[in-house]
C-alpha beads as a LAMMPS data file, in Angstrom:
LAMMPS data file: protein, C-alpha beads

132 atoms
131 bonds

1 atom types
1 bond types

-500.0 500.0 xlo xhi
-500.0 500.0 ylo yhi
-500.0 500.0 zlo zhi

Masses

1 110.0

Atoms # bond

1 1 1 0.000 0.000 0.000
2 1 1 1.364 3.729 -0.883
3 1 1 0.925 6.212 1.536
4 1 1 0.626 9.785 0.086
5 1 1 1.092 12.930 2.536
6 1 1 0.338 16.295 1.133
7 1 1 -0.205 19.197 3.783
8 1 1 -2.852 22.051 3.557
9 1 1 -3.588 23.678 6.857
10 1 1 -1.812 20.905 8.737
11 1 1 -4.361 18.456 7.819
12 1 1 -3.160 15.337 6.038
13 1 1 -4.116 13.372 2.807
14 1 1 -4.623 10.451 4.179
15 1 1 -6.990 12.368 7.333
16 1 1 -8.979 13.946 4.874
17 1 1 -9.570 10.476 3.258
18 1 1 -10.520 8.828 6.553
19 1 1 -13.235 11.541 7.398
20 1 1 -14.539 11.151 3.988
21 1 1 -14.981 7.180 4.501
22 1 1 -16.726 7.987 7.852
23 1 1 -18.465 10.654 6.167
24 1 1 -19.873 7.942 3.542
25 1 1 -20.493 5.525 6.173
26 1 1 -22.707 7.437 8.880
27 1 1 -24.628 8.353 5.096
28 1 1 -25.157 4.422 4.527
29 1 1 -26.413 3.863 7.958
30 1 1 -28.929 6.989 7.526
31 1 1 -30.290 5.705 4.194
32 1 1 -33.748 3.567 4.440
33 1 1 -33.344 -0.321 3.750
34 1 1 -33.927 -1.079 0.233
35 1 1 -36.221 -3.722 -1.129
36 1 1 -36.290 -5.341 -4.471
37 1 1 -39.896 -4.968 -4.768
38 1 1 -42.317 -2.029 -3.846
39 1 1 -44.841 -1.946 -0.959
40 1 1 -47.730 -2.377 -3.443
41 1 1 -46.016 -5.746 -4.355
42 1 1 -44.856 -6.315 -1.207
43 1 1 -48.772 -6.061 0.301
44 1 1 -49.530 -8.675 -2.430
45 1 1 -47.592 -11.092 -1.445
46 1 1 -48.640 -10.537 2.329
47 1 1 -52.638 -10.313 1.907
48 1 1 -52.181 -13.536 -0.373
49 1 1 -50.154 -15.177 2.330
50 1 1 -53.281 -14.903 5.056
51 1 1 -55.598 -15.560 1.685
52 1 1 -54.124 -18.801 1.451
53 1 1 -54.059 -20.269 5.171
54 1 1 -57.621 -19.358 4.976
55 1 1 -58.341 -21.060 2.057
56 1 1 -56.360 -24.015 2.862
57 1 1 -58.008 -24.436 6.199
58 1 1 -61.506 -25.619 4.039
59 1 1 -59.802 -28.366 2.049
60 1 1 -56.411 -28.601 -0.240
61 1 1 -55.687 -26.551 -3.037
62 1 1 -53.387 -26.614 -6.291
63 1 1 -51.167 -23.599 -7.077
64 1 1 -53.135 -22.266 -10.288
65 1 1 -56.336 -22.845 -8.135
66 1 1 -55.237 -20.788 -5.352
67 1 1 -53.869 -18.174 -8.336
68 1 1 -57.508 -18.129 -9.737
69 1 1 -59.495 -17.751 -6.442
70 1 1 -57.342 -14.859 -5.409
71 1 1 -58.607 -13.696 -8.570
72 1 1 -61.797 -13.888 -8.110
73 1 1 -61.837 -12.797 -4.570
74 1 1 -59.143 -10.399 -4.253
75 1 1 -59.257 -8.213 -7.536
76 1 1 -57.668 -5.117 -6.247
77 1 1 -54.248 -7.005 -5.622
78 1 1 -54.076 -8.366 -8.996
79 1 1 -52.505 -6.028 -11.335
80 1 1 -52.256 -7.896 -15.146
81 1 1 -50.571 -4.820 -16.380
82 1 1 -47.144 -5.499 -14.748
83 1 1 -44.996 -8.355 -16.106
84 1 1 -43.053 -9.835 -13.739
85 1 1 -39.691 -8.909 -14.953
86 1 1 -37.444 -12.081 -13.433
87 1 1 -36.725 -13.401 -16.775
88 1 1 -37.078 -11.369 -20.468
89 1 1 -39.257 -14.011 -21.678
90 1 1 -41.410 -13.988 -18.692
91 1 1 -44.996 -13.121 -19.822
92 1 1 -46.628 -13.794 -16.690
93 1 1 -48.406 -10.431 -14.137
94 1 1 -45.996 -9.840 -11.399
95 1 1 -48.709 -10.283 -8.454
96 1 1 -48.863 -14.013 -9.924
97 1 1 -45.195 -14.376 -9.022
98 1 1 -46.011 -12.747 -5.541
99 1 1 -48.476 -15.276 -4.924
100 1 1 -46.176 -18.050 -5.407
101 1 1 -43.857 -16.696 -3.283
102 1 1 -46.005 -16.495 -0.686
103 1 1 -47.238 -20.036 -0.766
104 1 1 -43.534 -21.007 -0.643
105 1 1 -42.921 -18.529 2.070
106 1 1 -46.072 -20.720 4.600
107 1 1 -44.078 -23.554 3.436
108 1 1 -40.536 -22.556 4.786
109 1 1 -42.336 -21.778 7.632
110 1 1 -43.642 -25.069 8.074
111 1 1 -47.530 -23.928 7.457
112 1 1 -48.390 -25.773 4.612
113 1 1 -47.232 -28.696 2.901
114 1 1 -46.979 -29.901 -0.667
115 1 1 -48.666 -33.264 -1.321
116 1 1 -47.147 -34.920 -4.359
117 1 1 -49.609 -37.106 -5.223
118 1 1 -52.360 -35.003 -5.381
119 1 1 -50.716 -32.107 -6.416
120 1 1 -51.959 -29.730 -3.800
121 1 1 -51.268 -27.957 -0.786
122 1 1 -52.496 -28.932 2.380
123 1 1 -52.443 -27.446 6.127
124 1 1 -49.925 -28.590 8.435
125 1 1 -51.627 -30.520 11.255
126 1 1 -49.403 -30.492 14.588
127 1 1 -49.541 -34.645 15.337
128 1 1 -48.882 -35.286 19.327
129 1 1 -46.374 -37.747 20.292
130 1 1 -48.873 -40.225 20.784
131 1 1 -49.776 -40.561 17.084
132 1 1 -45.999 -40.294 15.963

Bonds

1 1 1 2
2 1 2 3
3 1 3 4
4 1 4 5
5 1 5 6
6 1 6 7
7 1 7 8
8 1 8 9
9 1 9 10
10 1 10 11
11 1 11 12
12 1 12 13
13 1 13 14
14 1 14 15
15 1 15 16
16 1 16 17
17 1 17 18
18 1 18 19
19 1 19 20
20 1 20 21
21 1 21 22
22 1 22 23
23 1 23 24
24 1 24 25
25 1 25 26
26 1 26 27
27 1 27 28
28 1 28 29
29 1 29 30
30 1 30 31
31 1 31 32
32 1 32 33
33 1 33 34
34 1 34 35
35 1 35 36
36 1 36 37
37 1 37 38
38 1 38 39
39 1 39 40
40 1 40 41
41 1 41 42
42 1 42 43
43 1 43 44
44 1 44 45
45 1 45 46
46 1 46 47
47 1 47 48
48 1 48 49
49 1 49 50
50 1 50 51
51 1 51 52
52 1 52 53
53 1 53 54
54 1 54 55
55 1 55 56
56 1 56 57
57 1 57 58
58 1 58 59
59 1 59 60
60 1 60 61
61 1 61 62
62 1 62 63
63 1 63 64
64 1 64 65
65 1 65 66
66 1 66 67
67 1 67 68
68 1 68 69
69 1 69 70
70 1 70 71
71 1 71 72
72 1 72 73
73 1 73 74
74 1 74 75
75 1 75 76
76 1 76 77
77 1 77 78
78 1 78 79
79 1 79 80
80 1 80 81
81 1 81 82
82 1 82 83
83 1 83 84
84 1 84 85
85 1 85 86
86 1 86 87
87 1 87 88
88 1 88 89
89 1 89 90
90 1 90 91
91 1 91 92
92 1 92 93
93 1 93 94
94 1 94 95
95 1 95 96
96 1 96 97
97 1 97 98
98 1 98 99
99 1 99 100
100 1 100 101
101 1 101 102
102 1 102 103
103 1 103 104
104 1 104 105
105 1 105 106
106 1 106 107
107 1 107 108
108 1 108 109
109 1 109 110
110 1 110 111
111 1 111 112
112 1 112 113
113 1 113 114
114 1 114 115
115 1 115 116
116 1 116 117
117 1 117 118
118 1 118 119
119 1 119 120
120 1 120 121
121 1 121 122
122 1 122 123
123 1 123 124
124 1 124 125
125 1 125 126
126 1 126 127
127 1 127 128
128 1 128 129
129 1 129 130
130 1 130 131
131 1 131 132
């Protein structure tokens, strides 16, 4: 590493550097976290999260069936004019992907399961330890 001194004032390079850094850094720290999506998108994906436990808790449902009843029941979320923009050939509305996401998000958290055989996602029971 090179060092450069150059002297103005008495104040070095290399201190004028340093309080720029810190400068930058206390600026960072200030600055809002930043999302990848917008709350508009982000409220899709939420509402369609406590959509789908409700739905699920009547009886099982496939992906493109929970798509369509969200639909039907929740118009206002589901914006056709914006493309989801993950891939350039993707032709499918954005809240679509949201409300994949957020059946995938109950399932990391254990809510729901995927049963392969019927193709459809269930509620996750708790079992006790006596029927283990």
């Amino acid at each position: 590493m090179i060092y450069f001194t150059y002297k103005s004032n008495s104040k070095t390079l290399s201190a004028i550097i340093l309080k720029i850094f810190k400068m930058a850094k206390e600026e960072k720290k200030k600055k809002k976290k930043s999302y990848k999506y917008n709350e508009k998108t982000r409220n899709v994906r939420l509402k369609s999260s406590e959509f789908i436990l409700k739905m699920l808790n009547e009886k099982p449902h496939s992906t493109l069936e929970i798509i369509k009843q969200i639909k039907k029941d929740l118009p206002s979320l589901c914006d056709d004019k914006i493309i989801c923009n993950c891939s350039p050939s993707s032709k499918y509305p954005e809240w679509t992907h949201q409300v994949r996401w957020a059946v995938q998000d109950l399932k990391s958290k254990k809510l729901v399961e995927f049963n392969i055989k019927s193709k459809q996602y269930n509620i996750v029971i708790e079992k006790s330890i006596s029927e283990k």
